[in-house]
C-alpha positions as CSV (number, residue, x, y, z in Angstrom):
1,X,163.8,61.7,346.2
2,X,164.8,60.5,342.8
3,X,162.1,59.5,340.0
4,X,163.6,55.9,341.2
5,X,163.4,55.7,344.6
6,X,159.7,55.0,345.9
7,X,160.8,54.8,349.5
8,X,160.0,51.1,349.8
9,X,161.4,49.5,353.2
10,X,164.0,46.7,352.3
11,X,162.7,44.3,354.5
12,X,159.4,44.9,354.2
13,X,159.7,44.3,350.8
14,X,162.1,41.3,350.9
15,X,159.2,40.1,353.1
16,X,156.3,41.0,350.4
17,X,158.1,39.2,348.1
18,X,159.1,36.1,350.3
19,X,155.3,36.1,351.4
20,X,154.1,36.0,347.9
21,X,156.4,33.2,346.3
22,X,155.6,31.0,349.1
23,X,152.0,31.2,348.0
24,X,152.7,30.9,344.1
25,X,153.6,28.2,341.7
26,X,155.3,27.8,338.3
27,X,157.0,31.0,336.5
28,X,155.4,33.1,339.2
29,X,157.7,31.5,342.0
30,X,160.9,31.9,339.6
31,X,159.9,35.8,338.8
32,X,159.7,36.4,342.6
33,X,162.8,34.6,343.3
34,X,164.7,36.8,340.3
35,X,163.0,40.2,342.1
36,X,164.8,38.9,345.7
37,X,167.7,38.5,343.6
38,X,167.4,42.2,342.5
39,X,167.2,43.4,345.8
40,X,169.2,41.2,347.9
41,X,172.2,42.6,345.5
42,X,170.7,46.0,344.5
43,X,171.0,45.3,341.2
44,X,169.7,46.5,338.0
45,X,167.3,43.6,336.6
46,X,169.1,42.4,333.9
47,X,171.5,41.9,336.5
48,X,169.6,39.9,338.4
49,X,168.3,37.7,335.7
50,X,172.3,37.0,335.0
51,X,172.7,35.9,338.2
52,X,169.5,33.7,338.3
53,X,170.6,32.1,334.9
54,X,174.3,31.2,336.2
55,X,172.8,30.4,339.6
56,X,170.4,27.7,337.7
57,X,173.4,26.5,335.4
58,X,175.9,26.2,338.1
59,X,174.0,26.3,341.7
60,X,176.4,28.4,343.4
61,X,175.2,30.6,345.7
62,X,177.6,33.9,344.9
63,X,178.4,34.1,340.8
64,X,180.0,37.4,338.8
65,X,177.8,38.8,336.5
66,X,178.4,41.3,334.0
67,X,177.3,44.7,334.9
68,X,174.9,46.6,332.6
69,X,175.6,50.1,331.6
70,X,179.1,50.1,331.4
71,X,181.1,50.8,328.6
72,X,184.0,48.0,329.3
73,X,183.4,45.1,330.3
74,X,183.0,45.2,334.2
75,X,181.5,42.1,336.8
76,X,180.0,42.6,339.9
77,X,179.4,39.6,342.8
78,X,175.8,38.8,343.2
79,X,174.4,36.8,346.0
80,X,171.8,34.2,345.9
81,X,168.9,34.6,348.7
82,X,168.7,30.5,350.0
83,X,164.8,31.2,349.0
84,X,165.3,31.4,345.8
85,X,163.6,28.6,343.6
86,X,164.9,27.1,340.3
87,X,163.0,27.1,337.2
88,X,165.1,25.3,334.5
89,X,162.8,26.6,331.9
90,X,163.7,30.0,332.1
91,X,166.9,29.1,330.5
92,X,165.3,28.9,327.2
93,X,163.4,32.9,327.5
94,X,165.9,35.2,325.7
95,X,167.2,37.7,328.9
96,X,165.9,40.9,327.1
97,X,162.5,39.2,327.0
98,X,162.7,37.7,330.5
99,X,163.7,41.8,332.0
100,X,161.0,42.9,330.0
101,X,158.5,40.4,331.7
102,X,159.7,40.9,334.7
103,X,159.2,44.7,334.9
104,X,155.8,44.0,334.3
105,X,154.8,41.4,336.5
106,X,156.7,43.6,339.4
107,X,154.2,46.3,338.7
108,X,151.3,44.3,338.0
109,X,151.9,42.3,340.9
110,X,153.3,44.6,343.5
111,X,153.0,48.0,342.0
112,X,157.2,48.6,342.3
113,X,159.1,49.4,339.5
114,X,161.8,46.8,339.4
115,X,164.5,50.0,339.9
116,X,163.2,50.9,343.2
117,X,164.2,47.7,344.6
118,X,167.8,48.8,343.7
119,X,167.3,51.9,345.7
120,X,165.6,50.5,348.6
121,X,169.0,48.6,349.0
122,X,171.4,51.5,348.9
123,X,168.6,53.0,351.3
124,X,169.1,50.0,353.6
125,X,172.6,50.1,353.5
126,X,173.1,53.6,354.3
127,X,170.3,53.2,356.9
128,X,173.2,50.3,358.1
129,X,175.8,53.1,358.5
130,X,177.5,52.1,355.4
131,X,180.0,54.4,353.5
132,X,178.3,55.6,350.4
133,X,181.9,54.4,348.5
134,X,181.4,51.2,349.9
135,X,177.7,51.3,348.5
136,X,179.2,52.2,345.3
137,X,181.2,49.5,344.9
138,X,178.5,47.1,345.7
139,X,176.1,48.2,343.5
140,X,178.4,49.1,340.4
141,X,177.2,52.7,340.5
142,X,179.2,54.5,337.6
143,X,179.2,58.1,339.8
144,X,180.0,58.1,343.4
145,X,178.1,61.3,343.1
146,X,175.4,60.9,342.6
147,X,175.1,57.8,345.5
148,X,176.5,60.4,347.7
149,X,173.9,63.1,346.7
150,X,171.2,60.4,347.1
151,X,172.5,59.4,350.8
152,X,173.0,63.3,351.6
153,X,168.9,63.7,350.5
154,X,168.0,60.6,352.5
155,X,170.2,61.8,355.8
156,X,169.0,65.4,355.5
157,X,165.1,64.2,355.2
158,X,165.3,61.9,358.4
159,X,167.0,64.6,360.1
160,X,163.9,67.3,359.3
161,X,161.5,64.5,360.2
162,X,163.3,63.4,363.7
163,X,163.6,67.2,364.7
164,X,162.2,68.6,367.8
């Protein structure tokens, strides 16, 4: 298991999360709907808080965002869970400061670190049956290696556990 990967449940935690912004109000609702943002896309937060910014600017519910940690400049698609809610005032938080907030209301209020939501997709996906070069390209992973290494620990550990 990486120092990443928590072994959250995708849709138990797409669920926690729903649950919770249902039950909130204000900047609380808009942090939740950034989080299912993160993990509807398996993205990297600052990702995610792209794609929540151009969502609010332009309301479409698939934008390209650019990808963090590349050296070129590289976009990825991002798709908007219909959940999420729109907080114009976020616009005016400066992104680093809005990431920064947001990895510590994810721990605060759910104890995840924002990454494990990233990993708890690839984990859903190759739960799915979905090539891990396919994953790859969904997430923006810069090493196919190391998402096939990840899948490879993930297959091997639910083989040990489903042995007779």
């Amino acid at each position: 298991m990486s120092r990443w990967d928590r072994g959250l449940d995708y849709i138990t935690v797409y669920n926690l999360i729903l649950k919770h912004m249902r039950r909130s109000r204000g900047k609380r609702k808009c942090y939740d709907s950034i989080l299912l943002i993160q993990l509807r896309n398996g993205s990297r937060i600052s990702e995610a808080v792209r794609a929540y910014i151009e969502y609010v600017k332009t309301r479409n519910s698939e934008v390209k965002v650019l990808v963090s940690k590349k050296r070129r400049e590289v976009k990825r698609l991002m798709v908007i869970p219909s959940e999420v809610e729109i907080c114009e005032e976020l616009l005016l938080v400066d992104e680093r400061r809005l990431v920064d907030r947001l990895k510590h209301y994810s721990l605060n209020t759910f104890n995840i670190n924002t990454h494990s939501l990233r990993y708890a997709f690839i984990t859903y996906l190759l739960k799915i049956g979905t090539n891990p070069a396919i994953i790859s390209k969904i997430t923006k992973h810069s090493r196919l290696d190391l998402i096939l290494t990840y899948t490879q620990e993930k297959v091997a550990e639910d083989v040990l556990r489903e042995a007779v």
